[in-house]
C-alpha positions as CSV (number, residue, x, y, z in Angstrom):
1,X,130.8,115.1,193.7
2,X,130.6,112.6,190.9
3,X,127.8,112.0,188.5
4,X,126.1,108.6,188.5
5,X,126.7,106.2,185.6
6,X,124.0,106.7,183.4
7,X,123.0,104.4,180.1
8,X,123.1,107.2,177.9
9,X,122.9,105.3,175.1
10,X,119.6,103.3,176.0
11,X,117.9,107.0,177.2
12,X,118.3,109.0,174.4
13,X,115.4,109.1,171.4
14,X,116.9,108.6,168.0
15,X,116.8,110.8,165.1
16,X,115.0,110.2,162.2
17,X,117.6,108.7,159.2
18,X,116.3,107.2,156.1
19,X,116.3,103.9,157.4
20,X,113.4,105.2,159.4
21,X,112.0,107.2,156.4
22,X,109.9,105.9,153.3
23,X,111.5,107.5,150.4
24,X,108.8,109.4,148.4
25,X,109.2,110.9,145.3
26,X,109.2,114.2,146.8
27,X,112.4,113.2,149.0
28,X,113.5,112.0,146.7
29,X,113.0,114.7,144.1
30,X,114.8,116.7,146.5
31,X,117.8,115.0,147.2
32,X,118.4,114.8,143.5
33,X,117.8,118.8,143.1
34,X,121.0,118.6,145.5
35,X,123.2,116.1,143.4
36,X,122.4,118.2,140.1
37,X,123.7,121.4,142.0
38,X,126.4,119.9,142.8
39,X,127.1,118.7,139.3
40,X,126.7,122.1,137.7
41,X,129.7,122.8,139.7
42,X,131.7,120.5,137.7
43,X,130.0,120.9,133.9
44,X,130.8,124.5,134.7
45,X,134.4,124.2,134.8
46,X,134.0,122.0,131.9
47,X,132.7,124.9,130.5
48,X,135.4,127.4,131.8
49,X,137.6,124.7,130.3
50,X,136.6,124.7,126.6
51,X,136.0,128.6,126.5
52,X,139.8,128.8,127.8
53,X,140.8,126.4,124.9
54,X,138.8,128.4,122.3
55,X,141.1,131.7,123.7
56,X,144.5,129.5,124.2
57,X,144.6,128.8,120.1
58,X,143.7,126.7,117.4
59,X,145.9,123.1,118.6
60,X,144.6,123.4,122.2
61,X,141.0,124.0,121.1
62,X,140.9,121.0,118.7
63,X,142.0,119.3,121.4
64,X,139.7,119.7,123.8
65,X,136.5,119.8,120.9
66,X,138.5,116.1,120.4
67,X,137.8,114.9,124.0
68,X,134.3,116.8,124.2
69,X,133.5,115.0,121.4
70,X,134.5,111.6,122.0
71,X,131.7,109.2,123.3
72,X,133.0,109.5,127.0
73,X,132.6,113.4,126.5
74,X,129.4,113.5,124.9
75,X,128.2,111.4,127.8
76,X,129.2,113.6,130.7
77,X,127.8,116.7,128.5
78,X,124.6,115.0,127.9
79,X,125.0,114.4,131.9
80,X,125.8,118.1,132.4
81,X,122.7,119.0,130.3
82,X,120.3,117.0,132.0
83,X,121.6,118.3,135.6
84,X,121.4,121.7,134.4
85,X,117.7,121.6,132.7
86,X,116.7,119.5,136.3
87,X,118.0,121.6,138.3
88,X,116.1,124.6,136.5
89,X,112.8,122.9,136.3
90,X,113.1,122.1,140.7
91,X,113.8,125.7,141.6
92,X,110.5,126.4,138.8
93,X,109.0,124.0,141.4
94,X,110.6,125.6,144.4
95,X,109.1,129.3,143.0
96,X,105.5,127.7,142.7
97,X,106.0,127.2,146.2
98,X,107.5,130.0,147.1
99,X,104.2,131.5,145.8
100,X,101.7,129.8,148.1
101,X,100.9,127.4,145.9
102,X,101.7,123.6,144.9
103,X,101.6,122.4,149.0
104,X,98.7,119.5,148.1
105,X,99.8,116.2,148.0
106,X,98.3,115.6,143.9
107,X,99.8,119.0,143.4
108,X,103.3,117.7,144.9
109,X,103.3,114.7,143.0
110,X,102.5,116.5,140.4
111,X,105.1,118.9,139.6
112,X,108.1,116.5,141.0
113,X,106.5,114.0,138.0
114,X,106.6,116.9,135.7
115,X,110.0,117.5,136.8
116,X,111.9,114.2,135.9
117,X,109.5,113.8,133.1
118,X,110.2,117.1,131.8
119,X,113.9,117.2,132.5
120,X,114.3,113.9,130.7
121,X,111.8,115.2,127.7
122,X,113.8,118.6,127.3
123,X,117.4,117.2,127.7
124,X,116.6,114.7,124.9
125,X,115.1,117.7,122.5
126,X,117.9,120.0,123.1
127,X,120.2,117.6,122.1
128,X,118.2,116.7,118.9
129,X,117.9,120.3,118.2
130,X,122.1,120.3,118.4
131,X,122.4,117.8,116.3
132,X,119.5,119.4,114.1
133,X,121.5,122.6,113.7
134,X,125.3,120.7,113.7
């Protein structure tokens, strides 16, 4: 017995996709806590990297302080920085939730504003406070 041709196509509800979705900050906020996880990934073997040149000798190390400190390197460390001090202040903001608290929409705008704002505020210090103490 054979099954009848069916549209499936045409009968089937779609899934919500971000055409469909208005980006809010909160998404957004979200999707961005991702991307910086991801990114620690990569600044940590950076990391990995340079504390293996510091064991490895004095001619590899200088190398690798050479490309660190280039403007290319400085970039993607200032890069690494700000992922790393984002991606601390949203799991901050995922523990306020975690505690009951923080679920009101002025609340949620709140602390994904104080998020950027504050990842962007304390990458900028730290690096002034390097610089401070270089």
């Amino acid at each position: 017995m054979s099954m009848p041709d069916v549209d499936v196509k045409g009968s089937r509800p779609l899934s919500p996709h971000l055409q469909i979705y208005k980006p809010i900050l909160t998404m957004v906020m979200s999707i961005l806590h991702r991307i910086t996880g991801g990114a620690l990934y990569f600044g940590t073997l950076l990391l990995a990297w340079w504390l293996i040149a510091a064991a490895s000798g004095e001619a590899y190390y200088d190398f690798v302080n050479g490309l660190m400190g280039s403007i290319l390197g400085r970039l993607v460390l200032f890069g690494f920085t700000w992922a790393l001090v984002h991606h601390m202040l949203g799991g901050i903001r995922h523990f306020i939730w975690d505690m009951g608290a923080g679920f009101g929409r002025d609340a949620r705008e709140w602390l994904a504003r104080a998020t950027i704002i504050g990842s962007i505020v304390l990458t900028i210090l730290l690096w002034i406070i390097g610089y401070m103490v270089r």
